[in-house]
PDB file of N, CA, C and O in Angstrom:
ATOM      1  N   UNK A   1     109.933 109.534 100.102  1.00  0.00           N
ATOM      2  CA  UNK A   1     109.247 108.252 100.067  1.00  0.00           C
ATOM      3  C   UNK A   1     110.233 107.111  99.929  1.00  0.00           C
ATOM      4  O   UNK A   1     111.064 107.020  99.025  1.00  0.00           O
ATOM      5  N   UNK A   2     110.026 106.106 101.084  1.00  0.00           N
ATOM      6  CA  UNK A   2     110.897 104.914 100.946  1.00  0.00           C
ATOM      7  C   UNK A   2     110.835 104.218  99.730  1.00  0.00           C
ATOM      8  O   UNK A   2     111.841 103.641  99.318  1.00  0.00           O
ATOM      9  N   UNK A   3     109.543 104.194  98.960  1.00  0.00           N
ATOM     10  CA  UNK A   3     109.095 103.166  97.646  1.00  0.00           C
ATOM     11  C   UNK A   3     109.713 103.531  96.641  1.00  0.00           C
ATOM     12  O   UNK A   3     110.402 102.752  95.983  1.00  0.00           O
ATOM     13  N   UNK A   4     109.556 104.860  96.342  1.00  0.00           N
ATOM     14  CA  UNK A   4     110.102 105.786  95.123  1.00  0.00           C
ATOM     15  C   UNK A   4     111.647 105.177  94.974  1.00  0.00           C
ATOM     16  O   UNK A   4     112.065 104.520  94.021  1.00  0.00           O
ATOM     17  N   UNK A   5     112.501 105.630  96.360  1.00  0.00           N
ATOM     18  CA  UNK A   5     113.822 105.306  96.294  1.00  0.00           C
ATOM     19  C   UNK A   5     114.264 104.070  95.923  1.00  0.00           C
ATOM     20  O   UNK A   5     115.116 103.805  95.075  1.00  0.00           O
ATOM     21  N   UNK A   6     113.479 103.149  96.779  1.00  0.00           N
ATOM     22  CA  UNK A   6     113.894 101.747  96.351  1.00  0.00           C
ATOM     23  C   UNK A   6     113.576 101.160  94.268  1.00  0.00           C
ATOM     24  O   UNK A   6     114.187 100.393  93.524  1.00  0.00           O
ATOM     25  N   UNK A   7     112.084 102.222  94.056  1.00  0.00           N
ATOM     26  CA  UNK A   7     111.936 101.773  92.480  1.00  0.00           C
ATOM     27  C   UNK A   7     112.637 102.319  91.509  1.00  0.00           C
ATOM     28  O   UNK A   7     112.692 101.861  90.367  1.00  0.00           O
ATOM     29  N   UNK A   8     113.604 104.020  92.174  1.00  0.00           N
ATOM     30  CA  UNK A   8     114.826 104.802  91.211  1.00  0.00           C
ATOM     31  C   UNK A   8     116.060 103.465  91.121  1.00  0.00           C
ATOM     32  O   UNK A   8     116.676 102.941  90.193  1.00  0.00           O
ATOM     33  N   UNK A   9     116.014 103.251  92.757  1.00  0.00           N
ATOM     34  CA  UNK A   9     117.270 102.090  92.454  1.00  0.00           C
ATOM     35  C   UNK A   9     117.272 101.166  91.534  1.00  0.00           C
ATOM     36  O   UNK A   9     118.270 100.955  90.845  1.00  0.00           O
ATOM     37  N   UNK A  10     115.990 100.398  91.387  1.00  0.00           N
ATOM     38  CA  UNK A  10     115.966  98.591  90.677  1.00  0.00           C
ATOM     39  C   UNK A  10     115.924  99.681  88.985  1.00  0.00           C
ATOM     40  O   UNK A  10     116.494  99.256  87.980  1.00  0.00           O
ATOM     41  N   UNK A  11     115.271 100.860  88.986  1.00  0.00           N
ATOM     42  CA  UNK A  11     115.304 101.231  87.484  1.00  0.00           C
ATOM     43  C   UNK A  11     116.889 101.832  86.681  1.00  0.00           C
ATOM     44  O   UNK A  11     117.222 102.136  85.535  1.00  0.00           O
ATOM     45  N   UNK A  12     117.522 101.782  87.968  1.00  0.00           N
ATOM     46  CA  UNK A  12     118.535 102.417  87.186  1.00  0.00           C
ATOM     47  C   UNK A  12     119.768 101.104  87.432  1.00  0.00           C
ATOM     48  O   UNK A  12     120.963 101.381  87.332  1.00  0.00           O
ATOM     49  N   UNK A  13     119.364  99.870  87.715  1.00  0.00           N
ATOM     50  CA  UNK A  13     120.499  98.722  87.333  1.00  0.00           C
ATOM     51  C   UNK A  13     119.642  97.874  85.868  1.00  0.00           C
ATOM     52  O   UNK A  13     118.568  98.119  85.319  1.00  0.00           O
ATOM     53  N   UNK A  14     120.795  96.727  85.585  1.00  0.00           N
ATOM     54  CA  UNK A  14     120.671  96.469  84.132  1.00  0.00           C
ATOM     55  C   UNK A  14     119.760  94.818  84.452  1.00  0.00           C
ATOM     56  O   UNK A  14     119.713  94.030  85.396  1.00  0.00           O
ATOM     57  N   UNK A  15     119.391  94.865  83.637  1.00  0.00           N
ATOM     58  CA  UNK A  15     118.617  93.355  83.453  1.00  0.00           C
ATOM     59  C   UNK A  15     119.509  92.227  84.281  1.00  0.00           C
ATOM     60  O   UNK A  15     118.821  91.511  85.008  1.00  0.00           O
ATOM     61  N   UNK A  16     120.596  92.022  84.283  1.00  0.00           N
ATOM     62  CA  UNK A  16     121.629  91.088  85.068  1.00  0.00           C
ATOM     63  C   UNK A  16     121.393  91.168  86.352  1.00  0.00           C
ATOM     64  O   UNK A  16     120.768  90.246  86.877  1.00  0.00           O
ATOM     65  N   UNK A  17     121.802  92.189  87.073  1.00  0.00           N
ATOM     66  CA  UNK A  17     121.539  92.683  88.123  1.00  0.00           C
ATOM     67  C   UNK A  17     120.715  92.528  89.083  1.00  0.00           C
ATOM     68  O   UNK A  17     120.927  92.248  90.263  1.00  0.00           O
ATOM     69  N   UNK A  18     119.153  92.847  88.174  1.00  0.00           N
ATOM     70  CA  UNK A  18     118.004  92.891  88.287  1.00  0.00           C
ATOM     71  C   UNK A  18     117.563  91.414  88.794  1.00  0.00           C
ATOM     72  O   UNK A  18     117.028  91.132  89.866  1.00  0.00           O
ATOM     73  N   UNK A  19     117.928  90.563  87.749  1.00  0.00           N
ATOM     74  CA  UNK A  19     118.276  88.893  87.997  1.00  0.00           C
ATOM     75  C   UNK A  19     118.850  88.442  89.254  1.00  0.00           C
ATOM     76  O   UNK A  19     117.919  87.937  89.880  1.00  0.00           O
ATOM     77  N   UNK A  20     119.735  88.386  89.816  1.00  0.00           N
ATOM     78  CA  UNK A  20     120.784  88.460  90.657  1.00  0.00           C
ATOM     79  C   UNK A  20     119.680  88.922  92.004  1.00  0.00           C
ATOM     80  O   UNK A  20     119.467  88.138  92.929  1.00  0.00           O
ATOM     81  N   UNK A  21     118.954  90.493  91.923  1.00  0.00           N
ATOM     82  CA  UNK A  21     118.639  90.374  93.068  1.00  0.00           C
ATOM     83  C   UNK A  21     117.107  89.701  93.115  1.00  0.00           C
ATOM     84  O   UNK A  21     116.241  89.644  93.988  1.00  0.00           O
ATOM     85  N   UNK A  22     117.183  89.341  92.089  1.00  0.00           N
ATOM     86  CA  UNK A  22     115.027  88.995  92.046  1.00  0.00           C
ATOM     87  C   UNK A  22     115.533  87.643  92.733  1.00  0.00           C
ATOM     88  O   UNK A  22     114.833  87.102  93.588  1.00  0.00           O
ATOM     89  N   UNK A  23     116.978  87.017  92.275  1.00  0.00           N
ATOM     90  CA  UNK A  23     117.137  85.540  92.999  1.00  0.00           C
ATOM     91  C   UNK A  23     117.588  85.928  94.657  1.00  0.00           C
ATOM     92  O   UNK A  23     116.790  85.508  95.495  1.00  0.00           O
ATOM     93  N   UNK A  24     118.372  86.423  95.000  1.00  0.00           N
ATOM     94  CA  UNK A  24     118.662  86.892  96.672  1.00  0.00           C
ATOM     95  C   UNK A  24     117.122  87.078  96.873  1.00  0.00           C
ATOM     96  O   UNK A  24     116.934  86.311  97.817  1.00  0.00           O
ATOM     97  N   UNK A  25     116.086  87.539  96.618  1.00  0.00           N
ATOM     98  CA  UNK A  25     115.292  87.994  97.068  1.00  0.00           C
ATOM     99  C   UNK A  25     114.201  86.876  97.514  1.00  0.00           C
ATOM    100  O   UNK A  25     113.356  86.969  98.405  1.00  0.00           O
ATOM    101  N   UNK A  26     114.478  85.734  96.589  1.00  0.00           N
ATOM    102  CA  UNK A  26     113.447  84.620  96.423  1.00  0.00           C
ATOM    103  C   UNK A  26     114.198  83.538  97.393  1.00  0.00           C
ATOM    104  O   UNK A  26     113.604  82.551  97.827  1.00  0.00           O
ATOM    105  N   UNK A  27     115.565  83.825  97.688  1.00  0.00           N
ATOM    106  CA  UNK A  27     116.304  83.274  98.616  1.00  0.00           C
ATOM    107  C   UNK A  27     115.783  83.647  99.991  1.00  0.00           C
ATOM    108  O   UNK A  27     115.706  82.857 100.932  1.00  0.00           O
ATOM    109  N   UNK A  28     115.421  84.966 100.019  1.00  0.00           N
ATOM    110  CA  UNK A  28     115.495  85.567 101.389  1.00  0.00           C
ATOM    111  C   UNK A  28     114.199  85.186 101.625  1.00  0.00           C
ATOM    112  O   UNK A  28     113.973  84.874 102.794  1.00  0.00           O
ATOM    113  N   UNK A  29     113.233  85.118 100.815  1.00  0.00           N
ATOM    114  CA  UNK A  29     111.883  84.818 101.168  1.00  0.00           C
ATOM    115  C   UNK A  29     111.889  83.408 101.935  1.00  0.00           C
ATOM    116  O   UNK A  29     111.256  83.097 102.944  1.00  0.00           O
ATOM    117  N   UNK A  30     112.809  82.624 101.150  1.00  0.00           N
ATOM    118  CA  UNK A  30     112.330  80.994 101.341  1.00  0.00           C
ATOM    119  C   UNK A  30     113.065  80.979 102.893  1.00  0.00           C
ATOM    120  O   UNK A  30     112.582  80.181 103.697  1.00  0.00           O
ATOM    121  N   UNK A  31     113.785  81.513 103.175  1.00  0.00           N
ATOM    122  CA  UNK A  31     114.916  81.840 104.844  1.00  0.00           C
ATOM    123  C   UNK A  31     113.827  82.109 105.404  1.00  0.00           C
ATOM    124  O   UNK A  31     113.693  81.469 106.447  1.00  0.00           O
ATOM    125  N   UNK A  32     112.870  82.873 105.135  1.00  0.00           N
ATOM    126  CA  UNK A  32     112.034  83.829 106.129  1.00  0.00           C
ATOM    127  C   UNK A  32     110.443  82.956 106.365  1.00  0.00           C
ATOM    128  O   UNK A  32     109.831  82.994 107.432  1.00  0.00           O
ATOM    129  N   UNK A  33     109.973  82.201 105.141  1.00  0.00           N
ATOM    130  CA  UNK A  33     109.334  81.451 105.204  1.00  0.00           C
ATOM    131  C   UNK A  33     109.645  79.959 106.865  1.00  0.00           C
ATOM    132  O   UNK A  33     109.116  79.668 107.938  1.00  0.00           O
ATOM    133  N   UNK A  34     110.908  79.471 105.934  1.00  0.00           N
ATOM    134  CA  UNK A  34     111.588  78.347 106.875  1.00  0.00           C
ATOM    135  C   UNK A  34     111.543  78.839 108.346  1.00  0.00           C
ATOM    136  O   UNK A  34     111.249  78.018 109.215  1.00  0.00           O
ATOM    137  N   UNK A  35     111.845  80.274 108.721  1.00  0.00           N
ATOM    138  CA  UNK A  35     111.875  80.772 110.030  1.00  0.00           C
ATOM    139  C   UNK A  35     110.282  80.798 110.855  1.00  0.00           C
ATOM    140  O   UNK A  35     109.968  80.566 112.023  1.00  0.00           O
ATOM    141  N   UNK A  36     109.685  81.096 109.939  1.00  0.00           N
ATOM    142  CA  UNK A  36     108.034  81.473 110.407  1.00  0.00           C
ATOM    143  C   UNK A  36     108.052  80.084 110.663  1.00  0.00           C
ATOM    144  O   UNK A  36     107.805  79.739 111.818  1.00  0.00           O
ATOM    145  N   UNK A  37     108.316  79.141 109.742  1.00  0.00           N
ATOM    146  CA  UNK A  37     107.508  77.790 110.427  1.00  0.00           C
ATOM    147  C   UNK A  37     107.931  76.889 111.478  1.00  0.00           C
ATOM    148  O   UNK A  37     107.348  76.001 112.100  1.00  0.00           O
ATOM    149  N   UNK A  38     108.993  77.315 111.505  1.00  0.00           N
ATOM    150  CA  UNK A  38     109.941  76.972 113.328  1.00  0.00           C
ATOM    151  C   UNK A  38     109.670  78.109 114.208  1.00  0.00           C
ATOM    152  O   UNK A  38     110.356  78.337 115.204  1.00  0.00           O
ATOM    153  N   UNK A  39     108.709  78.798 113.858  1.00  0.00           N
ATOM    154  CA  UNK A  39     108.659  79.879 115.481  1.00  0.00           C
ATOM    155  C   UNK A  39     110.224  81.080 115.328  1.00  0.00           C
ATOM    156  O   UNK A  39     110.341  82.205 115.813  1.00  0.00           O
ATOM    157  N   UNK A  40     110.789  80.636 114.853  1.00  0.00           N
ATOM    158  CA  UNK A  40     111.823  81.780 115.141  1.00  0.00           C
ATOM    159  C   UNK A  40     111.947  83.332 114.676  1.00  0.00           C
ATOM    160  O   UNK A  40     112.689  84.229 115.076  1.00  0.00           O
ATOM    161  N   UNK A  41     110.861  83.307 113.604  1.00  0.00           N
ATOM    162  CA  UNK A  41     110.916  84.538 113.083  1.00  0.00           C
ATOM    163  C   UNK A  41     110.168  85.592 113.607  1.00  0.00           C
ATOM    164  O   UNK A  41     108.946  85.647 113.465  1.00  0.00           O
ATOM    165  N   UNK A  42     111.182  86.893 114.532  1.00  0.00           N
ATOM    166  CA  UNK A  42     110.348  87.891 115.021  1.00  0.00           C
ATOM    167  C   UNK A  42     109.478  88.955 114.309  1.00  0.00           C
ATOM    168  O   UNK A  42     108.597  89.560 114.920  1.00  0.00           O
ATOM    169  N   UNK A  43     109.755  89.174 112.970  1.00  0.00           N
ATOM    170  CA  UNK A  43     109.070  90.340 112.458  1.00  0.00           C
ATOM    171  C   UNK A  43     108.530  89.913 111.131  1.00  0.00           C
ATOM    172  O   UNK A  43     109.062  89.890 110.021  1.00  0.00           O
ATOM    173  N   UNK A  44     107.215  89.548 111.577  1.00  0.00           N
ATOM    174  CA  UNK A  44     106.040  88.461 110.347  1.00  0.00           C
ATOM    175  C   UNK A  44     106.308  89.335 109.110  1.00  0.00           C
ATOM    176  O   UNK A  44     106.490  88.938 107.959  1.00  0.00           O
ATOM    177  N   UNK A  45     106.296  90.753 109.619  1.00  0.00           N
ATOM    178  CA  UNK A  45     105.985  91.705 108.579  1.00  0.00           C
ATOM    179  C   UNK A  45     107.045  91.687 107.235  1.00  0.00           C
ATOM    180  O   UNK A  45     106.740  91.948 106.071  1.00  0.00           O
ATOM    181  N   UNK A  46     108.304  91.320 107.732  1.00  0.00           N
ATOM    182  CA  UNK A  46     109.541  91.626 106.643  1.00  0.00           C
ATOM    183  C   UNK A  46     108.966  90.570 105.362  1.00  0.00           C
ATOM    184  O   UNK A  46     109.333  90.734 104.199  1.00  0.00           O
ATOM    185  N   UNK A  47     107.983  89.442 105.793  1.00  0.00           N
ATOM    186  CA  UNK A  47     107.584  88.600 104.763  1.00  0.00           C
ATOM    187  C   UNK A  47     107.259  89.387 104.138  1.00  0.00           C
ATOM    188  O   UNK A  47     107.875  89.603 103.094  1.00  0.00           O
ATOM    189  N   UNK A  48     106.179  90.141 104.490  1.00  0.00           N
ATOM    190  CA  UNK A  48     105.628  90.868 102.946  1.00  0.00           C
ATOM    191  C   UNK A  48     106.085  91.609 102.476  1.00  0.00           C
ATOM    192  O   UNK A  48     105.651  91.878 101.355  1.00  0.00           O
ATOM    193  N   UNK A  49     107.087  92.307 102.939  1.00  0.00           N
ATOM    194  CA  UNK A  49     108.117  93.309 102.249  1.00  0.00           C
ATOM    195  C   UNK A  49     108.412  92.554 101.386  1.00  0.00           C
ATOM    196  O   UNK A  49     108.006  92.669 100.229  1.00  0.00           O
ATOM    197  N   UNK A  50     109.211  91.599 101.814  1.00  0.00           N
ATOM    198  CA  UNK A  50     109.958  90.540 100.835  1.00  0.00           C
ATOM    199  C   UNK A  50     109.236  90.529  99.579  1.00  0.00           C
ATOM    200  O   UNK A  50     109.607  91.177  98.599  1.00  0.00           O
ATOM    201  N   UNK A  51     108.010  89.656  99.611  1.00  0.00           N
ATOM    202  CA  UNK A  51     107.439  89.633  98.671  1.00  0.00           C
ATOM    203  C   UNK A  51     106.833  90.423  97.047  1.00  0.00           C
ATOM    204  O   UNK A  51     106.681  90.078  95.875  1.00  0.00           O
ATOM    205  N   UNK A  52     106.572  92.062  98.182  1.00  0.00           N
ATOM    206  CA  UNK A  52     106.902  93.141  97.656  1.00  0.00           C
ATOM    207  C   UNK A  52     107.647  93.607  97.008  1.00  0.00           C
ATOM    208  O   UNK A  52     107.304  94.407  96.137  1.00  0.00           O
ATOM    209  N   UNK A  53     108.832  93.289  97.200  1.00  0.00           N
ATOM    210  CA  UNK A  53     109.962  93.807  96.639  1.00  0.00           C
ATOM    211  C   UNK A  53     109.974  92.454  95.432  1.00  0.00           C
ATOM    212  O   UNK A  53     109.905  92.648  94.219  1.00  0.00           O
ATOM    213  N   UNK A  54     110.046  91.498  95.890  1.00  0.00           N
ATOM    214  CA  UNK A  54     109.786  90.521  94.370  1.00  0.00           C
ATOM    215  C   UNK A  54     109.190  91.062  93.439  1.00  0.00           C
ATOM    216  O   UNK A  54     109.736  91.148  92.339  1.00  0.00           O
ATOM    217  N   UNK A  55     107.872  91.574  93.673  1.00  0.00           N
ATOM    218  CA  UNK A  55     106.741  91.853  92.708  1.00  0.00           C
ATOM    219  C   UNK A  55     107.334  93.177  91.984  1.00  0.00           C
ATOM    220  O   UNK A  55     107.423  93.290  90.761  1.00  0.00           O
ATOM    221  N   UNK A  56     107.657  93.988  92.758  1.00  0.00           N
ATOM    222  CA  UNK A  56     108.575  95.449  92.274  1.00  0.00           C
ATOM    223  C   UNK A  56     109.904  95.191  91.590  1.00  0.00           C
ATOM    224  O   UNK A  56     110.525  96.029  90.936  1.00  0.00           O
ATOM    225  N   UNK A  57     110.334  93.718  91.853  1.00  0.00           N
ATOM    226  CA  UNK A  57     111.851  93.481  90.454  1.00  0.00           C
ATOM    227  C   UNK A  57     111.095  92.580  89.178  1.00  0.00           C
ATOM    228  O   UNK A  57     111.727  92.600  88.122  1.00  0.00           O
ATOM    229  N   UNK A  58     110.109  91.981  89.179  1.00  0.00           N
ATOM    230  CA  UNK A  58     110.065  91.665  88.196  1.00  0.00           C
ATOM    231  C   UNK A  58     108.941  92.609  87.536  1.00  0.00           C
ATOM    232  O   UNK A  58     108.733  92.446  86.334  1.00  0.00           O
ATOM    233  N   UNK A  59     108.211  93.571  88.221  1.00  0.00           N
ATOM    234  CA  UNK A  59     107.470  94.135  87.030  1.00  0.00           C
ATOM    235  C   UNK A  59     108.757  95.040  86.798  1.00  0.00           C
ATOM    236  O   UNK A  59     108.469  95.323  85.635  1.00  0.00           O
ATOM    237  N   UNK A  60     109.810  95.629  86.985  1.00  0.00           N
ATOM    238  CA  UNK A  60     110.757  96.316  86.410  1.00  0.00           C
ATOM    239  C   UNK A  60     111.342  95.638  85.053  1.00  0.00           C
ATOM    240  O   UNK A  60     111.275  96.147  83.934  1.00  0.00           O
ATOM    241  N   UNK A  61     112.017  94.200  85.428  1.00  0.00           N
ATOM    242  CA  UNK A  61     112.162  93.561  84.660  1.00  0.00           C
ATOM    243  C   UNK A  61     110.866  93.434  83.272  1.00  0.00           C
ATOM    244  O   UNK A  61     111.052  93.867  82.135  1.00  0.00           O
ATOM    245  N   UNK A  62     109.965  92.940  83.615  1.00  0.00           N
ATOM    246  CA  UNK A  62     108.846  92.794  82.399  1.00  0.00           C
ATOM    247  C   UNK A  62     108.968  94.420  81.231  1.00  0.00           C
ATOM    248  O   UNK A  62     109.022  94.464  80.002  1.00  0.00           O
ATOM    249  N   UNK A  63     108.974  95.456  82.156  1.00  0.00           N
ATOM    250  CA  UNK A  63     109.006  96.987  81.558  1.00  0.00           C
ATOM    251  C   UNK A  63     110.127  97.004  80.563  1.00  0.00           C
ATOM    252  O   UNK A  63     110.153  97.325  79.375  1.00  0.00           O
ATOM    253  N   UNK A  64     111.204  96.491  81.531  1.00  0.00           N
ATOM    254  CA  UNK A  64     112.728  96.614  80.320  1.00  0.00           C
ATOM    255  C   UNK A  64     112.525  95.536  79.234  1.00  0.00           C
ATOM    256  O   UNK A  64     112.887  95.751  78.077  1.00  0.00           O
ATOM    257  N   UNK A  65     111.932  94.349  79.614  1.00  0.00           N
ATOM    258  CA  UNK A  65     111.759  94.001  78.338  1.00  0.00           C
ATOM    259  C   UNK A  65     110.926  94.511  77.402  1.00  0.00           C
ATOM    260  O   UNK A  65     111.268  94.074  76.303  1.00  0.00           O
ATOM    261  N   UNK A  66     109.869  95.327  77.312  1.00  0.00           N
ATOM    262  CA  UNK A  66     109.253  95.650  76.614  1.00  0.00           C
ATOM    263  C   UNK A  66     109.560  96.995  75.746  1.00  0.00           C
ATOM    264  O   UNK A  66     108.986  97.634  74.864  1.00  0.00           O
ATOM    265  N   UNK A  67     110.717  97.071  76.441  1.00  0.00           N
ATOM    266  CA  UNK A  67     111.279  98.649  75.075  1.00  0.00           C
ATOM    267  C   UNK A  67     112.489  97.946  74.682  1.00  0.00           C
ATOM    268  O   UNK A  67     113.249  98.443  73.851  1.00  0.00           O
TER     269      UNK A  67
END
């Protein structure tokens, strides 16, 4: 499973890290956003990945804070 792998990865880096990519990630969104609204962006779909993957670093993040 592609999901599993990607949620072993974000669980086994440290809160910093975690930071670091939740921001690339909110970067890449706002790139991908800017592209959709000039027509240039071929694959609508990577938006919601994107987004996805946001939602999957910070509930990681919320978890580590809570132990």
């Amino acid at each position: 499973m592609k999901t599993k792998a990607i949620l072993d990865d974000l669980r086994a880096k440290s809160a910093d890290e975690l930071k670091s990519e939740l921001v690339n990630a909110k970067k890449e969104l706002f790139n991908l956003r800017f592209q959709n609204a000039t027509n240039q962006l071929d694959n609508t779909a990577r938006i919601k990945d994107v987004r996805r993957n946001i939602a999957r670093i910070q509930t990681i993040i919320t978890q580590k804070q809570a132990v």
